[in-house]
N, C-alpha and C positions, 0 to 999 in steps of 0.2 A: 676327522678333525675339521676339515674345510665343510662339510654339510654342517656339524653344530655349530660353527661360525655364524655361517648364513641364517641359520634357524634362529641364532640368537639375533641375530640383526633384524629379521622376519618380526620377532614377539617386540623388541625395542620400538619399531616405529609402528607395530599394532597401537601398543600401550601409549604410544606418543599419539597415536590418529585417537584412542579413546580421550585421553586429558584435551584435545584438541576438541574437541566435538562438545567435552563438558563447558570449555572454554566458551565455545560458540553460542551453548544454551544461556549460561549466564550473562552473556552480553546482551543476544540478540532477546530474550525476554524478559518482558516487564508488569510489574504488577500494574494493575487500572481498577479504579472504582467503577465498577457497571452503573450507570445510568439509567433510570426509567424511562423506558420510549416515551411513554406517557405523560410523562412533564416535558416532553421536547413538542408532540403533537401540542401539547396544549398553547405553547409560546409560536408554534406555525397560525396558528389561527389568530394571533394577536395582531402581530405587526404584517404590514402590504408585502403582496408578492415585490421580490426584486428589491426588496430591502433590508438592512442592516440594521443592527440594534440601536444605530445611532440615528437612525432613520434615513441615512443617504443610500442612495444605488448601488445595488451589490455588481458589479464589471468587472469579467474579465480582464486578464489582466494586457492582454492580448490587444492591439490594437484594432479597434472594429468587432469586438466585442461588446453586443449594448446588452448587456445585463442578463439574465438569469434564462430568458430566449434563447441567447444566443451564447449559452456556454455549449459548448461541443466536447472539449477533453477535461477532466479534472484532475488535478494531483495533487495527493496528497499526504504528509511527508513528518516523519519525528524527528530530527536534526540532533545530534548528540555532541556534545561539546569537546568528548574525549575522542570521539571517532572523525574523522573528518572524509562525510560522504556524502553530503550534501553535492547533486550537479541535478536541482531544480531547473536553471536557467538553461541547460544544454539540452533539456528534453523540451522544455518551452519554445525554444528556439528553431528544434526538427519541428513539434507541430505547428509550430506556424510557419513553418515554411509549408506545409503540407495545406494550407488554411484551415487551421482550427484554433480559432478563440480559444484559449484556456483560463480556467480557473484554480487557483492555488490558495493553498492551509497548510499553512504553515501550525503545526500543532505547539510547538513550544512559543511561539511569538504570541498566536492566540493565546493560548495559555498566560500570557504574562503583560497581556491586554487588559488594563483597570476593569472597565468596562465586563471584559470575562470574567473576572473572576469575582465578581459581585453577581453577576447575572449569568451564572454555570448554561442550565438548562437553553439562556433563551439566545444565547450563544453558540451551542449547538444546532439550537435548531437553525439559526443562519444556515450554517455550512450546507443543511438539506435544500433550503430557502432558495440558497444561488441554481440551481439543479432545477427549479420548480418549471414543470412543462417544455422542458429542454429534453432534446434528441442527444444522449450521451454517448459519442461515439468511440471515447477511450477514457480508461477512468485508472488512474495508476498510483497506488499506494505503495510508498518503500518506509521499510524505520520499522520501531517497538510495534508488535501486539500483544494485545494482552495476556494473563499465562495462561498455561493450559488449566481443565477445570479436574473435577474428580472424573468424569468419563474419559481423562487424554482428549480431549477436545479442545481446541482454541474457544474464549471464552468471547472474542472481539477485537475491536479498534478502537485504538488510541484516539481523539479527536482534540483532548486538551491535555497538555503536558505546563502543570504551574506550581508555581513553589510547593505549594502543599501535599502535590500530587497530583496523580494521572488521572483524568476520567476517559470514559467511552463506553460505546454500546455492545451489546451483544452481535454477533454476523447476523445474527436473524433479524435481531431489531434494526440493523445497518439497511439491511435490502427493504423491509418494512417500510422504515420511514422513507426511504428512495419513491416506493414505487405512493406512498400518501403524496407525495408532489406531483407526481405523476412525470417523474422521469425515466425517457425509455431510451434503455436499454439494450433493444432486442438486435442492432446492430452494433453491443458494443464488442471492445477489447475489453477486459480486463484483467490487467498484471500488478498483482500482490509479490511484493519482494519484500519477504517478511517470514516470521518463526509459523513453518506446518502451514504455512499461507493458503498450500491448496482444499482444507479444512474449512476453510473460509467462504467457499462459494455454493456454501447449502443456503438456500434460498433465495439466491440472487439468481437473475436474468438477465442472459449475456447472448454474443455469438459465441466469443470463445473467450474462455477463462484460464489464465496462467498463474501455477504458483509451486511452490518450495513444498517438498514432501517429509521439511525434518528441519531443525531450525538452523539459523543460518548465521554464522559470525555479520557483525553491522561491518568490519572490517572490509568484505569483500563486494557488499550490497553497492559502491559507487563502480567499480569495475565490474558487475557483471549489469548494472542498472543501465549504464553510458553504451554498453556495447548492444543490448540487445535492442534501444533507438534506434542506435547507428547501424543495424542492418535494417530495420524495417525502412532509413532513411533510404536503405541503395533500393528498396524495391522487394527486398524478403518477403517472403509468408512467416505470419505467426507461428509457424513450427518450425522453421528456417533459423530465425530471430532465439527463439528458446534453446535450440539444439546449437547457433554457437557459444552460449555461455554456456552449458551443460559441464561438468566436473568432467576431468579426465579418468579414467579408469583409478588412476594410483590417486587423485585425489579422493575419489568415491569411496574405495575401500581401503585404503592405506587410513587415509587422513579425516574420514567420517563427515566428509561435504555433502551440503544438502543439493539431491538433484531437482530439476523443472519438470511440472506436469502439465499435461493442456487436455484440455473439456471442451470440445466444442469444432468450430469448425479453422480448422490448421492451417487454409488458404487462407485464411483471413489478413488483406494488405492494408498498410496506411494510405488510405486514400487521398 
């Protein structure tokens, strides 16, 4: 009698970790208009490097940050109004303590920028514009990606979230336009905290690449986003940093949490 007990308590929080997990897909993903790279290339050739659609200096936001040279970390972020996980400012804060100018996108604000959402394409291509001939040494995306396609594939990122809807590009077209600016990457970080994130880094060029193997509740993305800063701040390695957010055994299999994968090179420190 005591073994069916347990068995049934066993199959309850199975069934509870499945609705948990569906829980998770339906938050953490989100529909997005893909974007032609092509109409973004074509608005990078329009307007001056290190400039904004308004035509002022694209700066970091980082004190000592003089523009589109001198971005070093980028982040960028979908803020959801239901969730509250927004801690932009806490990671801004370790990399500049570490000295790295940062640049921040805010995808909902752009999004809801006049200016954006008249001029979609040439507003995107900003966000690559600030990046132009810059040594990217951490590049960190948390929030919405786009949904998966017919191949179970993630289709992209998010880059503008506006009343209308979501646009953004493909991951391929994401590194694409990256490397048409000619931002390198080849000592970066890059940590995607986002749905199947690790999906994400076919045809980017990195040191080392960090991401989610299964989607992720937005729920949980500020508490495992803040901690895994807050060890590279004591000195961690990037596989140090990943392995302390990692799910605990009973959350992985009980409760259907998505784990961290890394690509690349695992010593890898916030310099």
């Amino acid at each position: 009698m005591r073994r069916r007990a347990l068995l049934a308590v066993f199959v309850v929080l199975v069934l509870v970790g499945a609705y948990s997990l569906a829980s998770a897909t339906k938050v953490a993903m989100e529909n997005a208009t893909q974007v032609d790279s092509g109409s973004i290339l074509h608005w990078l050739g329009v307007f001056a490097p290190g400039k904004g659609i308004d035509g002022t200096s694209i700066k970091a936001v980082t004190p000592g940050g003089g523009g589109s040279s001198g971005v070093l970390a980028v982040i960028t972020f979908i803020p959801d109004p239901s969730v509250d996980y927004d801690h932009t400012s806490y990671v801004t804060q370790i990399l500049s303590r570490h000295g790295y100018p940062v640049f921040v996108w805010n995808a909902w604000s752009r999004g809801h920028d006049q200016s954006c959402i008249s001029h979609r394409d040439r507003c995107m291509a900003e966000y690559y514009n600030a990046a132009r001939n810059a040594k990217i040494k951490v590049w960190y995306y948390y929030g919405h990606t786009a949904e998966l396609n017919q191949d179970n594939e993630v289709s992209g990122f998010i880059l503008l979230e506006t009343p209308s809807g979501n646009y953004g590009v493909s991951s391929r077209g994401m590194w694409d336009l990256y490397s048409y600016v000619h931002a390198d990457f080849s000592s970066a970080l890059i940590f995607v905290l986002g749905c199947d994130s690790f999906k994400l880094r076919r045809g980017a060029q990195y040191q080392v690449y960090i991401g989610t193997d299964k989607p992720i509740s937005l729920s949980v993305i500020k508490q495992k986003g803040k901690r895994f800063w807050e060890m590279l701040d004591r000195g961690k390695t990037a596989y140090e940093a990943m392995e302390s957010i990692q799910p605990s055994w009973w959350e992985r299999y009980i409760e259907g949490k998505a784990a961290f994968e890394l690509d690349g090179d695992k010593n890898w420190r916030l310099g």
